[in-house]
Biopython code that builds the backbone (N, CA, C, O; Angstrom):
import numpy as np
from Bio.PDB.StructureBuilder import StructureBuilder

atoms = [
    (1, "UNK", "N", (0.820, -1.195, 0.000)),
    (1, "UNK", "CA", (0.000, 0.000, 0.000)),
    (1, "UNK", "C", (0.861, 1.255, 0.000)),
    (1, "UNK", "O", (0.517, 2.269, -0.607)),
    (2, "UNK", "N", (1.857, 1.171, 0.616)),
    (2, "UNK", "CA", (3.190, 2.300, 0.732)),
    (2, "UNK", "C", (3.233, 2.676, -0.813)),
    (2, "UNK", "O", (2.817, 3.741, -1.268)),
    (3, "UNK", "N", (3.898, 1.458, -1.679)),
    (3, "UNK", "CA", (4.218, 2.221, -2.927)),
    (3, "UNK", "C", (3.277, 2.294, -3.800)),
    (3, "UNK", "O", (3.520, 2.877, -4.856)),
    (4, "UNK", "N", (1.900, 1.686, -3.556)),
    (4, "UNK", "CA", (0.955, 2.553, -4.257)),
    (4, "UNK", "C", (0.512, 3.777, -3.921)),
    (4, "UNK", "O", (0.168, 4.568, -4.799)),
    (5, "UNK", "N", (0.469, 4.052, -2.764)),
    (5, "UNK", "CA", (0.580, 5.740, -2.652)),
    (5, "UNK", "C", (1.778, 6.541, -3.583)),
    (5, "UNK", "O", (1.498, 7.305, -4.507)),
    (6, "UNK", "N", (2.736, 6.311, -3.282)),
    (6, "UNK", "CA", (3.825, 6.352, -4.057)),
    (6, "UNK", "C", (4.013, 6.348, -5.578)),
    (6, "UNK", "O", (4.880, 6.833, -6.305)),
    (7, "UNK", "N", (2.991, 5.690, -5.792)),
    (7, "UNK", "CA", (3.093, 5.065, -7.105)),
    (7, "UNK", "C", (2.336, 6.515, -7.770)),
    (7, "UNK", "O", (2.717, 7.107, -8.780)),
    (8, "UNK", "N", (1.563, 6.757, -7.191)),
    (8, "UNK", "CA", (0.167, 7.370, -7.933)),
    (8, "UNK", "C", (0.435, 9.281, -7.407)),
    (8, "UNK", "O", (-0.095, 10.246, -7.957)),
    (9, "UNK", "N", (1.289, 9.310, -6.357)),
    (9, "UNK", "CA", (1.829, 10.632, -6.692)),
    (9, "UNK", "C", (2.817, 10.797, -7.369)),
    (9, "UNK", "O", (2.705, 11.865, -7.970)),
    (10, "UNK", "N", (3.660, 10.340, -7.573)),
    (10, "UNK", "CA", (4.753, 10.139, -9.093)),
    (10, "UNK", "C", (3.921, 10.103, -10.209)),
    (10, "UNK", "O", (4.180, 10.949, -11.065)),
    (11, "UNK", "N", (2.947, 9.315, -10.441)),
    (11, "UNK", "CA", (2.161, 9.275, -11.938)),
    (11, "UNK", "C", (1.531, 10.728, -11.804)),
    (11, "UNK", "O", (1.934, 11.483, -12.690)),
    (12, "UNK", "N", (0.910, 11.125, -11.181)),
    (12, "UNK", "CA", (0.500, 12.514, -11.085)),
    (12, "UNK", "C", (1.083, 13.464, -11.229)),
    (12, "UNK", "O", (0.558, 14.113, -12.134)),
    (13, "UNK", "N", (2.116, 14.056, -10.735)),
    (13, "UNK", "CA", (3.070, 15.031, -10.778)),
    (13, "UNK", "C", (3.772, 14.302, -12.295)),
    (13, "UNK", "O", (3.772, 15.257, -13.073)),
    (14, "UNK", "N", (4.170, 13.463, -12.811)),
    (14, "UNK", "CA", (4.791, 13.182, -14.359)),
    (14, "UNK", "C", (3.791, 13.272, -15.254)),
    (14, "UNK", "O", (4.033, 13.608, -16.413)),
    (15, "UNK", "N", (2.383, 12.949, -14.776)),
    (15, "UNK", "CA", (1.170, 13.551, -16.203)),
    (15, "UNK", "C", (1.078, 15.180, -15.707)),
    (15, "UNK", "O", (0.650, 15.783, -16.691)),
    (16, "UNK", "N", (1.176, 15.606, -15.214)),
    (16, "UNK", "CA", (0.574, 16.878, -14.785)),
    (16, "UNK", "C", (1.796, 18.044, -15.480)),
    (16, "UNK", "O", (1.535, 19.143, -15.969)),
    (17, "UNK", "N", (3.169, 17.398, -15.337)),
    (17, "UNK", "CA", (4.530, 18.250, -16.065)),
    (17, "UNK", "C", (4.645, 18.119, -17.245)),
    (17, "UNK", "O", (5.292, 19.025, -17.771)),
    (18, "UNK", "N", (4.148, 17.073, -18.142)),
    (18, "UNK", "CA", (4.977, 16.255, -19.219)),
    (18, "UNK", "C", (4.046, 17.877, -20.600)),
    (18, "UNK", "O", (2.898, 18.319, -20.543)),
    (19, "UNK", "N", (4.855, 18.153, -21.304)),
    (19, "UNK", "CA", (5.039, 18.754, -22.118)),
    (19, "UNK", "C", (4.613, 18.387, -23.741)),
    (19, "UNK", "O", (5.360, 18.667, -24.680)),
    (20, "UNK", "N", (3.605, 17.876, -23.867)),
    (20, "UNK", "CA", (3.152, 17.362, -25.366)),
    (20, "UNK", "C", (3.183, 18.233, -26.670)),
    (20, "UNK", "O", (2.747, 17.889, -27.769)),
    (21, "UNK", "N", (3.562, 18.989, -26.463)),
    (21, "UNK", "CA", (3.996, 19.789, -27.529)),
    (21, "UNK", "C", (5.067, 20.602, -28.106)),
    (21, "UNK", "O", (5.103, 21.677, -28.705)),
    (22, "UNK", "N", (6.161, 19.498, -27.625)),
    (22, "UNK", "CA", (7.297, 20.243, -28.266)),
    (22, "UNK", "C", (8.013, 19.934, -28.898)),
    (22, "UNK", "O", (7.927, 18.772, -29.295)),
    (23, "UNK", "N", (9.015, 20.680, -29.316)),
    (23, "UNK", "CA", (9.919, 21.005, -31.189)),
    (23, "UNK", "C", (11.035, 20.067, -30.848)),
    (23, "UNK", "O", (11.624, 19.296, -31.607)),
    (24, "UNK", "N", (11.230, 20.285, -29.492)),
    (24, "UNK", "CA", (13.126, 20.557, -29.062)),
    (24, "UNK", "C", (13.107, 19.814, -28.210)),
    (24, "UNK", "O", (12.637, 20.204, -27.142)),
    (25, "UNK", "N", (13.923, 17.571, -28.397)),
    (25, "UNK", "CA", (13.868, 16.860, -27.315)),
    (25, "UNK", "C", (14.496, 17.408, -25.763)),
    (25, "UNK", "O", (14.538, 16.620, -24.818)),
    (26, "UNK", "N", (14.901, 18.632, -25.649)),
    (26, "UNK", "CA", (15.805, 18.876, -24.271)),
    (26, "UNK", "C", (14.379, 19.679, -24.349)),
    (26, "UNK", "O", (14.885, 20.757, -24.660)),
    (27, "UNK", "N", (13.338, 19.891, -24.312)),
    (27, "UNK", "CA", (11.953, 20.891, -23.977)),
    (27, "UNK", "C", (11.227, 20.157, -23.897)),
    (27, "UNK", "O", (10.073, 20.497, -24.158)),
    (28, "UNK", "N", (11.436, 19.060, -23.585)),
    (28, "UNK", "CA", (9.995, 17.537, -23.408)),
    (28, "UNK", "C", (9.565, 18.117, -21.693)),
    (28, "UNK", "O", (8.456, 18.543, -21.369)),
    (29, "UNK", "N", (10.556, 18.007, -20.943)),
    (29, "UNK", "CA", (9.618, 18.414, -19.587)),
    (29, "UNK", "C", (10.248, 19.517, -18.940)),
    (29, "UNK", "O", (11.057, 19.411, -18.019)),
    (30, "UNK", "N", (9.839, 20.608, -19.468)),
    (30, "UNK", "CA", (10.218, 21.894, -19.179)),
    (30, "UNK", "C", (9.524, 22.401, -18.149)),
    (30, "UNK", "O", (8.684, 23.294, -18.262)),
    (31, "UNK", "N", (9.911, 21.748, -16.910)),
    (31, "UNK", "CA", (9.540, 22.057, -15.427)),
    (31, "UNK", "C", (9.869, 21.455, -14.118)),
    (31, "UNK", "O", (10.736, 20.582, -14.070)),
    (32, "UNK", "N", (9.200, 21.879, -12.959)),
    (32, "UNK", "CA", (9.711, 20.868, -11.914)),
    (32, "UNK", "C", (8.821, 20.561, -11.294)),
    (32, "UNK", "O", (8.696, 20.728, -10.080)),
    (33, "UNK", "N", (7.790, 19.884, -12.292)),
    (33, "UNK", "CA", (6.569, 19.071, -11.243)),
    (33, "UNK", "C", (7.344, 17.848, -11.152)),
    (33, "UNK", "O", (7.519, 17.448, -10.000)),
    (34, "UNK", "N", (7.911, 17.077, -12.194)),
    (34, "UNK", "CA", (8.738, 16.019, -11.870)),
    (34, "UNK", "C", (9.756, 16.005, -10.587)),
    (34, "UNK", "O", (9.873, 15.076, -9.787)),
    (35, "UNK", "N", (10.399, 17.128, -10.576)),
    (35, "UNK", "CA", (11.157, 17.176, -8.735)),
    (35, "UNK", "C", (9.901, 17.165, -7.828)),
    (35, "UNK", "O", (9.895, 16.348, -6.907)),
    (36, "UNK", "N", (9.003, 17.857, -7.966)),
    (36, "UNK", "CA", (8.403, 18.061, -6.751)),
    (36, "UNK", "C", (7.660, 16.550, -6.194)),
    (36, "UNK", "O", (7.596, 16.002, -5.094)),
    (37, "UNK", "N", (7.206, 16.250, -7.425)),
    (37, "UNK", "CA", (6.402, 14.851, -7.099)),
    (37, "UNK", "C", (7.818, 14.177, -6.591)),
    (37, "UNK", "O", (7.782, 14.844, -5.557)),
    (38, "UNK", "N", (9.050, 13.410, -6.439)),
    (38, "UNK", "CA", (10.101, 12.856, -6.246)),
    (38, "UNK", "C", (10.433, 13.124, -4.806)),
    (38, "UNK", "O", (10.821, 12.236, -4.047)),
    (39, "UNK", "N", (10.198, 14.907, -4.310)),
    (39, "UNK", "CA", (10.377, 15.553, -3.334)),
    (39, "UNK", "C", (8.857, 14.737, -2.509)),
    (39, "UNK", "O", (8.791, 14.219, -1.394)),
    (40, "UNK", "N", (8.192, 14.834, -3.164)),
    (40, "UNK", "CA", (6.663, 14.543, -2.216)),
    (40, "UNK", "C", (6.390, 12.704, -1.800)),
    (40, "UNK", "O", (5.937, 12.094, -0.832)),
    (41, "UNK", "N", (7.069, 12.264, -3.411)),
    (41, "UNK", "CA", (7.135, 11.041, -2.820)),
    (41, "UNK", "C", (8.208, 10.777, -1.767)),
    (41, "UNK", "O", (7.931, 10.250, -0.689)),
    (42, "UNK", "N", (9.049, 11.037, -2.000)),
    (42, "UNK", "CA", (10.098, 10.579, -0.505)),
    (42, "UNK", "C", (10.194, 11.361, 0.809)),
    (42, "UNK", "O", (11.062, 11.114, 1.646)),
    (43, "UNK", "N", (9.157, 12.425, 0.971)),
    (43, "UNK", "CA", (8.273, 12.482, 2.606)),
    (43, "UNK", "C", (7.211, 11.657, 2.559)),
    (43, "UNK", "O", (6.498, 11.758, 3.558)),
    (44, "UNK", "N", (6.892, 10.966, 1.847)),
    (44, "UNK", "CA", (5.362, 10.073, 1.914)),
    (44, "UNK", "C", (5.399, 8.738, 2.406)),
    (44, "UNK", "O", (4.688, 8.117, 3.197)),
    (45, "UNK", "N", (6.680, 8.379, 1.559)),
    (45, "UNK", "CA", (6.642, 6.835, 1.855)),
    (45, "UNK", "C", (7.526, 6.799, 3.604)),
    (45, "UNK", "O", (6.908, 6.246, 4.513)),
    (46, "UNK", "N", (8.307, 7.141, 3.775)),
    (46, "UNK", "CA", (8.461, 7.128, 5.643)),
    (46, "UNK", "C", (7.333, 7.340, 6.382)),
    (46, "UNK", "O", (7.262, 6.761, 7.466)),
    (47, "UNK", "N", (6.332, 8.128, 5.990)),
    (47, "UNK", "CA", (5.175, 8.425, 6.499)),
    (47, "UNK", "C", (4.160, 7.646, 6.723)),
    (47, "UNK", "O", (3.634, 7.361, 7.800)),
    (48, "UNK", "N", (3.839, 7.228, 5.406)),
    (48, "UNK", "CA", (3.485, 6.175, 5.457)),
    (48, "UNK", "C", (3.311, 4.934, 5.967)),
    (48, "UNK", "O", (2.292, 4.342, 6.322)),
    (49, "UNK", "N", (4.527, 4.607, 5.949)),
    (49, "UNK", "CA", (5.284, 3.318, 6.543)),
    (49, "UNK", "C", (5.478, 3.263, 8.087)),
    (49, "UNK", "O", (5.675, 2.233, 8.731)),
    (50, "UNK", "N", (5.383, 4.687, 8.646)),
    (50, "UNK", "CA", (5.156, 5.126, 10.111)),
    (50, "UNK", "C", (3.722, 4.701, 10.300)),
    (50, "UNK", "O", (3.614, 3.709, 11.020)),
    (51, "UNK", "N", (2.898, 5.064, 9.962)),
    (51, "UNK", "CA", (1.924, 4.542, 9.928)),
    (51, "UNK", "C", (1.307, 3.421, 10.233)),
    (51, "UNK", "O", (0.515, 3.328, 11.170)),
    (52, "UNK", "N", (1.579, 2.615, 9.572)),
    (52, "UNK", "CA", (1.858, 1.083, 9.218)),
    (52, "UNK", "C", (2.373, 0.312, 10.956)),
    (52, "UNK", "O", (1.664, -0.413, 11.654)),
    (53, "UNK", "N", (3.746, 0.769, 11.245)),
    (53, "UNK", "CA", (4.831, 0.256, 12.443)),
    (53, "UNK", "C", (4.378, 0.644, 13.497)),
    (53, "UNK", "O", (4.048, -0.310, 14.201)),
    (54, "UNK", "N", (4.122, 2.030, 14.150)),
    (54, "UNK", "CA", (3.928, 2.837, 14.850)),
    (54, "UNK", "C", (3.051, 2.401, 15.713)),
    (54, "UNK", "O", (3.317, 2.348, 16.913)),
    (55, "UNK", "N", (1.908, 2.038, 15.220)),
    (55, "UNK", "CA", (0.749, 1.303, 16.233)),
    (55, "UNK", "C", (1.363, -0.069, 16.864)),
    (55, "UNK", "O", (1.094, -0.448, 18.004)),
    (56, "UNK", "N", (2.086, -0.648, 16.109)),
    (56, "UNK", "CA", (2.350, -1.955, 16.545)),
    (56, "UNK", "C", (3.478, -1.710, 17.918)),
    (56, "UNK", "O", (3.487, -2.103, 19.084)),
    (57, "UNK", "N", (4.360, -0.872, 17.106)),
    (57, "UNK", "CA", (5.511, -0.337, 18.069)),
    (57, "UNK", "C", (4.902, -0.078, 19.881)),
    (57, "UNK", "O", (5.370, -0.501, 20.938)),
    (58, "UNK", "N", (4.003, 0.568, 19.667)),
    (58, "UNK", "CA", (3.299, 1.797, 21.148)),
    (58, "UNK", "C", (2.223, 0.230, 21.717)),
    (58, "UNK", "O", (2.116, 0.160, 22.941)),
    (59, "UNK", "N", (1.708, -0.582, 21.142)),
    (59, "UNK", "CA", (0.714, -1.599, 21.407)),
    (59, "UNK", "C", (2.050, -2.560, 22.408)),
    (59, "UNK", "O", (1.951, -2.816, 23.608)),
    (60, "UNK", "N", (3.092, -2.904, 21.605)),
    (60, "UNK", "CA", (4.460, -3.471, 22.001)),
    (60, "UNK", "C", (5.284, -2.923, 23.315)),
    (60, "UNK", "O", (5.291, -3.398, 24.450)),
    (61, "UNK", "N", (5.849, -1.983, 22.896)),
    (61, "UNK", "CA", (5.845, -1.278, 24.297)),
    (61, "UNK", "C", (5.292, -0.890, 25.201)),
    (61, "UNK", "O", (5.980, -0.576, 26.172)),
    (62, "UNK", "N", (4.167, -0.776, 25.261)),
    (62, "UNK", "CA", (3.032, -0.104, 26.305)),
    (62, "UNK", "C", (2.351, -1.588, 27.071)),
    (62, "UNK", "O", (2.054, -1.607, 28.265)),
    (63, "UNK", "N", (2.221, -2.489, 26.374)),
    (63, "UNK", "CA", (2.234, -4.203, 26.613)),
    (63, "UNK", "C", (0.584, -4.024, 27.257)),
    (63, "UNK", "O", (0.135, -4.321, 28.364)),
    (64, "UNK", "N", (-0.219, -3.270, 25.773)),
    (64, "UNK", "CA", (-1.532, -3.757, 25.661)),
    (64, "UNK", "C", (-1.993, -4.862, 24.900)),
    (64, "UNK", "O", (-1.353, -5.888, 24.666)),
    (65, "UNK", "N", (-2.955, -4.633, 24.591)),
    (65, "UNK", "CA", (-3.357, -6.394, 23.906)),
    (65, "UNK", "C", (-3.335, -6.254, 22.730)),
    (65, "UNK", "O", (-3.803, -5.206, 22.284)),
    (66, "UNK", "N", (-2.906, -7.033, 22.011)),
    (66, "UNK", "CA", (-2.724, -6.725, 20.252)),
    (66, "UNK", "C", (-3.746, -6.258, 19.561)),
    (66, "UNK", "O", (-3.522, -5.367, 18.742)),
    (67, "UNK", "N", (-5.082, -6.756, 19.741)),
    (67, "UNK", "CA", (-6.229, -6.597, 19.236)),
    (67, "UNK", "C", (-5.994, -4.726, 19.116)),
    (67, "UNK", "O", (-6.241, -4.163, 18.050)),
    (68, "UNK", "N", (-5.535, -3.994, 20.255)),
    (68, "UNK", "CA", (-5.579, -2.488, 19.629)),
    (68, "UNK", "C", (-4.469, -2.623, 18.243)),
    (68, "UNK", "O", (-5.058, -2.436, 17.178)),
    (69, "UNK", "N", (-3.578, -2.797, 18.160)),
    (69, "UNK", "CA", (-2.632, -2.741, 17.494)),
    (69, "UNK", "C", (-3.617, -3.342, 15.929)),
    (69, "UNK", "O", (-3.762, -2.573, 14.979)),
    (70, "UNK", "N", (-4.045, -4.394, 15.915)),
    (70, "UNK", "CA", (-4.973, -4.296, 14.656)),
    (70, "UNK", "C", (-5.917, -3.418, 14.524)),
    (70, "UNK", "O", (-6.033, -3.127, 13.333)),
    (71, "UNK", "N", (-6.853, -2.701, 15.376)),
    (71, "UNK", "CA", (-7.725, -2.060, 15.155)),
    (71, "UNK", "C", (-7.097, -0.677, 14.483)),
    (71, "UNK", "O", (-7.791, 0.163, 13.910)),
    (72, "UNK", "N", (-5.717, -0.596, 14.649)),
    (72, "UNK", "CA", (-5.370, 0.679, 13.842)),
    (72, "UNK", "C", (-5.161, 0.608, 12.676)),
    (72, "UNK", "O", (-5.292, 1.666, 12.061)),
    (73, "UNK", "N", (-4.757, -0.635, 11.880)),
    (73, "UNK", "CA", (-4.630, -1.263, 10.884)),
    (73, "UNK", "C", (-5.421, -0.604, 9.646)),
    (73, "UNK", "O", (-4.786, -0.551, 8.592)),
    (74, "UNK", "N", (-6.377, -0.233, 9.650)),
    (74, "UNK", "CA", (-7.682, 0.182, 8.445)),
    (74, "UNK", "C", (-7.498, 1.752, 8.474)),
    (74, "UNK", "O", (-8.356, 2.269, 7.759)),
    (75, "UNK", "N", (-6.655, 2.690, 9.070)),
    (75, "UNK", "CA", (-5.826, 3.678, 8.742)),
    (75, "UNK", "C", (-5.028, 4.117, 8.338)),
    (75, "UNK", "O", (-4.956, 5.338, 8.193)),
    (76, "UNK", "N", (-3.769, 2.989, 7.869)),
    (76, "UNK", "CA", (-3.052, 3.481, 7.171)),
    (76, "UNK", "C", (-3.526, 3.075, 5.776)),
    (76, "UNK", "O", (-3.198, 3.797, 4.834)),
    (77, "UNK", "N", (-4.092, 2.247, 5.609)),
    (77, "UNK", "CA", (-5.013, 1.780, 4.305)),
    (77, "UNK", "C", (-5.530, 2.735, 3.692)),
    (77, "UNK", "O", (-5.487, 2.863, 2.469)),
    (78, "UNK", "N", (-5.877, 3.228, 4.189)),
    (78, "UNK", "CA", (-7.252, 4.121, 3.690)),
    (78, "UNK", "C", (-6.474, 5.410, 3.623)),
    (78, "UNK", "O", (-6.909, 6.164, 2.752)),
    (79, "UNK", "N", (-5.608, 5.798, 4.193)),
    (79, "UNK", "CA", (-4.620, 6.899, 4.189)),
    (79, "UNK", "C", (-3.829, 6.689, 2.200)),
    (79, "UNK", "O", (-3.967, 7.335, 1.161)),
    (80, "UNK", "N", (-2.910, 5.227, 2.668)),
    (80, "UNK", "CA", (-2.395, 5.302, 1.428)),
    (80, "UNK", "C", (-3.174, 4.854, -0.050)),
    (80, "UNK", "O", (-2.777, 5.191, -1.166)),
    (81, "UNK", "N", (-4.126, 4.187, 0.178)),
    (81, "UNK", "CA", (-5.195, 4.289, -0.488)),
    (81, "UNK", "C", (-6.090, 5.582, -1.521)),
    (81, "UNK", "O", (-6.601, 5.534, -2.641)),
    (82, "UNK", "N", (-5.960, 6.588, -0.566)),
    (82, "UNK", "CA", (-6.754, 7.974, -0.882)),
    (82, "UNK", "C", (-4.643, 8.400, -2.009)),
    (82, "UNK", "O", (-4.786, 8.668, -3.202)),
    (83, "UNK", "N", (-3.798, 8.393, -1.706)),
    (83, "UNK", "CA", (-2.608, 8.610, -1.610)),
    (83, "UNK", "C", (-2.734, 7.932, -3.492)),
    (83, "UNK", "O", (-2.264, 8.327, -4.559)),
    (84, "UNK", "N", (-3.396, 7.059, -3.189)),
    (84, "UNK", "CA", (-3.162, 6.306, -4.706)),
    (84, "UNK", "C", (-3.734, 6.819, -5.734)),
    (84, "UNK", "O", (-3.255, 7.250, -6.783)),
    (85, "UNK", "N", (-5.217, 6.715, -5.213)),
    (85, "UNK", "CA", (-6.222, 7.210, -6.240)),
    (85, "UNK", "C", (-6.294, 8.148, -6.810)),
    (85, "UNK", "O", (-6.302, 8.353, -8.023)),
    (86, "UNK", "N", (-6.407, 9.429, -5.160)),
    (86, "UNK", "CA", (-6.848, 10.818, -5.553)),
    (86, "UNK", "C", (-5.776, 11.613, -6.765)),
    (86, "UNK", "O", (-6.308, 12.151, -7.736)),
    (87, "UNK", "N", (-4.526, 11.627, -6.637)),
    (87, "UNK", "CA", (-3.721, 12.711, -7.505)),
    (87, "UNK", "C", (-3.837, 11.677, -8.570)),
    (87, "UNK", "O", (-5.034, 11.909, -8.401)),
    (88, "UNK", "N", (-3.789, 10.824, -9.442)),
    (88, "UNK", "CA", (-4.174, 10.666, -10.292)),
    (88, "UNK", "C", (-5.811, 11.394, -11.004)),
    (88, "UNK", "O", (-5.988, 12.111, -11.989)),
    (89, "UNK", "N", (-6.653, 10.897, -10.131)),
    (89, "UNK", "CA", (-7.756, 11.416, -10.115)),
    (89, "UNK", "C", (-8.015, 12.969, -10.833)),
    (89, "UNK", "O", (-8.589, 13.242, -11.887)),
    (90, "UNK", "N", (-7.361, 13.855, -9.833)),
    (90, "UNK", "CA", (-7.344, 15.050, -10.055)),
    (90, "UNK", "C", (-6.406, 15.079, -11.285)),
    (90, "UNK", "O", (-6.720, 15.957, -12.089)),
    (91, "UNK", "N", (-5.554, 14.487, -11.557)),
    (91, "UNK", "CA", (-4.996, 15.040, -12.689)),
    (91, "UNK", "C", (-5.795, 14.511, -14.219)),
    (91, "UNK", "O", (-5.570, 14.955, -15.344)),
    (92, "UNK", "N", (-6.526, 13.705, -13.925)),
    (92, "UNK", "CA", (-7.795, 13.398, -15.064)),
    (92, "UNK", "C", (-8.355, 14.042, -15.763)),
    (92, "UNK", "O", (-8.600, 14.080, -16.969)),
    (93, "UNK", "N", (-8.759, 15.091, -14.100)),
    (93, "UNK", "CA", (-9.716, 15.854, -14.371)),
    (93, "UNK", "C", (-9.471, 17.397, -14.872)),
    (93, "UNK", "O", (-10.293, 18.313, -14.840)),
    (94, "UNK", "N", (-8.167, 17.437, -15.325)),
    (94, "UNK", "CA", (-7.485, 18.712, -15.853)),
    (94, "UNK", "C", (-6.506, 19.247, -15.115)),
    (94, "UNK", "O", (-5.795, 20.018, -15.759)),
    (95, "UNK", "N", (-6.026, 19.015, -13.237)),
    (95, "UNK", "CA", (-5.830, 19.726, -12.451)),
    (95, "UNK", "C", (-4.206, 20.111, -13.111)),
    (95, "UNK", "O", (-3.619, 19.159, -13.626)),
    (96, "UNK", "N", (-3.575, 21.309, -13.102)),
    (96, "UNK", "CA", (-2.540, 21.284, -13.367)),
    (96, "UNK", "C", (-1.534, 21.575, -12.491)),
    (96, "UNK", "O", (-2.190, 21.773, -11.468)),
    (97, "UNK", "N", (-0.047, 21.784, -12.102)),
    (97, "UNK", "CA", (0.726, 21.944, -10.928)),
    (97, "UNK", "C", (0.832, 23.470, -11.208)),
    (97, "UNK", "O", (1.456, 24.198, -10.435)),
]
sb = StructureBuilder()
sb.init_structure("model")
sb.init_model(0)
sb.init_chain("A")
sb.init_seg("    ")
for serial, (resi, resn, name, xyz) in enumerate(atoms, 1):
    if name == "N":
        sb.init_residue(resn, " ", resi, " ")
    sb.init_atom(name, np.array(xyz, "f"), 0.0, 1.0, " ", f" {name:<3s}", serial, name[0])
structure = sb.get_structure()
């Protein structure tokens, strides 16, 4: 689920930069949505992945009953989930950087 979040803000930020109309192969992506998405994916995926550990970590140390430690489980899902879909999504729908 990490690198489909991942996945789908990289595809977003590279459809959203990419340059379809040009003369001059060094003017194909004449911008820096491509850094930024690169920049955005690599605060995401630690984040992510915190996500993910973090509950288990504090359930572990704190030496409650696991059952919390799953119940947090359907949050980072749904976190990297939205992470996948949405910026593709929006960039469908015209959004530009």
């Amino acid at each position: 689920m990490c690198l489909a979040g991942m996945s789908g803000i990289l595809l977003a930020f590279g459809v959203a930069g990419a340059n379809f109309t040009w003369t001059d192969p060094r003017r194909m992506n004449a911008g820096v949505t491509g850094c930024l998405g690169q920049a955005l994916a690599a605060l995401f995926l630690p984040v992510a992945f915190g996500f993910f550990i973090v509950p288990l970590l504090l359930v572990t140390v704190l030496n409650w009953p696991q059952v919390y430690g799953s119940l947090a489980g359907p949050q980072p899902v749904l976190h990297c989930a939205i992470a996948a879909l949405l910026p593709p999504w929006l960039v469908r729908t015209g959004w530009k950087c």
